[in-house]
Each structure stands twice: as structure tokens, then as C-alpha cells.
C-alpha positions as CSV (number, residue, x, y, z in Angstrom):
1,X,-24.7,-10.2,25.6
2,X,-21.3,-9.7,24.3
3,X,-19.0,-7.1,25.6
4,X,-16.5,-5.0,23.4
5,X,-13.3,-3.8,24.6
6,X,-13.6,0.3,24.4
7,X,-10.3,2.1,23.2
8,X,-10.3,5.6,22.8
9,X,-7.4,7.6,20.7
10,X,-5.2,10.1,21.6
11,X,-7.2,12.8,18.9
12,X,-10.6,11.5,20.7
13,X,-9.2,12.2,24.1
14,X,-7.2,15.8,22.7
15,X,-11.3,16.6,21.5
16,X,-12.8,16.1,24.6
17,X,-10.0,18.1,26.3
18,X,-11.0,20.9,23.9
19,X,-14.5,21.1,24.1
20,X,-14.0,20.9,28.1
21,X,-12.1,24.0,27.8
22,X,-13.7,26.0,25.9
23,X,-17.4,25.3,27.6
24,X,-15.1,25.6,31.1
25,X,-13.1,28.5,30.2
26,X,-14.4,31.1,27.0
27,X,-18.1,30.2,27.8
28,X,-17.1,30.6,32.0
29,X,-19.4,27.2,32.6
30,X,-17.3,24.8,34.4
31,X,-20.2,23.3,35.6
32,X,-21.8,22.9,32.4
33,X,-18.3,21.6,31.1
34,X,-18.0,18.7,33.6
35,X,-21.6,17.8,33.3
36,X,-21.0,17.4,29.5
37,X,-18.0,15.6,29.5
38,X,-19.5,13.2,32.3
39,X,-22.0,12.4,29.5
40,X,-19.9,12.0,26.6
41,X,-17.9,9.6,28.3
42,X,-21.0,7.8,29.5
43,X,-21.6,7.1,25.6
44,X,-18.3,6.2,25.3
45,X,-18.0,3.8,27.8
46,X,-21.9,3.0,26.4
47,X,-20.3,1.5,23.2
48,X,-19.1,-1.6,24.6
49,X,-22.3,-2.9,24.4
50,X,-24.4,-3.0,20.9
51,X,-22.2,-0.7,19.1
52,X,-24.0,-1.4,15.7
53,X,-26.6,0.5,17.0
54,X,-25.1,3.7,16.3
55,X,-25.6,4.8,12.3
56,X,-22.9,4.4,9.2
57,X,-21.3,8.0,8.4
58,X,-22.8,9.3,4.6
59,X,-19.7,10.2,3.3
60,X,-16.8,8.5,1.6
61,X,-14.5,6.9,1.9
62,X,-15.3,7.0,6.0
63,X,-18.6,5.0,5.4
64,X,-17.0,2.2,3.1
65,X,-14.2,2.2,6.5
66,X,-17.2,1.1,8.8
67,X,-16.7,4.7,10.8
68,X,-20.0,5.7,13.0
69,X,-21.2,7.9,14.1
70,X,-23.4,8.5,18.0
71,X,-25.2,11.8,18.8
72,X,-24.7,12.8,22.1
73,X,-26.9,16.4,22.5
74,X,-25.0,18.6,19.7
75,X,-21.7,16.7,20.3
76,X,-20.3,13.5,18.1
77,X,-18.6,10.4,19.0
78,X,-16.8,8.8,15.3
79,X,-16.1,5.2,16.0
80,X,-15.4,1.7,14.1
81,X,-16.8,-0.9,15.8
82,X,-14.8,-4.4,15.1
83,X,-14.9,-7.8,16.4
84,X,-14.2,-7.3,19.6
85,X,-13.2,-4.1,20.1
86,X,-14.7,-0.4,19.5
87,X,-12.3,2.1,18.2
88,X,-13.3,5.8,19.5
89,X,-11.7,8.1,16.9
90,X,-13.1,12.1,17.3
91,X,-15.8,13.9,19.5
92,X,-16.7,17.0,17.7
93,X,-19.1,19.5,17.8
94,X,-22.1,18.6,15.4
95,X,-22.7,21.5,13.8
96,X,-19.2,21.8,12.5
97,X,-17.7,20.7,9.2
98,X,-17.2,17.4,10.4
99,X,-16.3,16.0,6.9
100,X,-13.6,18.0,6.6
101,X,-12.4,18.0,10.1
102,X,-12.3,13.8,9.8
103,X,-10.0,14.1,7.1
């Protein structure tokens, strides 16, 4: 089966950070906060095999770009999946505007 080369972007990495944080410090679960990111980067680091299996984006221009998008609990990892290589752009939150926050 064919590997892909996973590279994640500065923004991806600055949304992690965030979402660490605030579980870690405003919710006081540092636990919970290490736990999650553990799995999020599981997924990540999940991508480098079959990334197609992970659903378009329905909204343009993002979906026309080849942008996806992989649920992880209420969390999503935004990726475009090329050749060889998987491009992680955002982790976000899922039940926040994430049209306009991609934009």
C-alpha cells in the first residue's frame, strides 16, 4: 500500500496549540488536553495511508481545491491530499463556523 509523506502547517500546528490550551488551561483538564491531542495527532499521522478516505469539504471554492475534511470526536483535521504527499492545513473545533474560519 502506498505511503504519503504527512506535512503539517504552521496554522495546523498554531490550532492544535490552541485547543491544547484552552481544554488544559480555561477548562482546568490537562489530562483530557493531552489525551485529545495524542488522538488528533494519531489521525494526523493516520493520513499517510488512504487519505482519500476522508470526505470533499461542501463548500466553495475549498471543495473545487481538493480540501478534506476527517472528524476526529467534535474536532476537524482540513487537508489536501496530493500525489505523494498530504497537506494538513487547520484542526478546529467542529461546531464552529468553519467556513469562515478557512477563509
Amino acid at each position: 500500500m502506498e505511503r504519503y509523506k504527512v506535512e503539517i502547517t504552521d496554522q495546523a500546528l498554531s490550532d492544535l496549540e490552541e485547543i491544547y490550551r484552552y481544554i488544559a488551561e480555561k477548562l482546568s483538564a490537562p489530562d483530557t488536553a493531552i489525551q485529545l491531542y495524542d488522538r488528533l495527532m494519531e489521525a494526523v499521522l493516520s493520513l499517510e495511508r488512504f487519505p482519500a478516505r476522508a470526505a470533499l469539504v461542501s463548500f466553495e471554492p475549498e471543495r473545487s481545491a481538493g480540501l478534506r475534511r476527517l472528524n476526529v470526536g467534535r474536532y476537524a483535521i482540513f487537508f489536501l491530499a496530493g500525489e505523494k504527499c498530504v497537506r494538513v492545513t487547520n484542526i478546529l473545533y467542529g461546531s464552529s463556523d468553519i467556513e469562515t474560519r478557512l477563509k
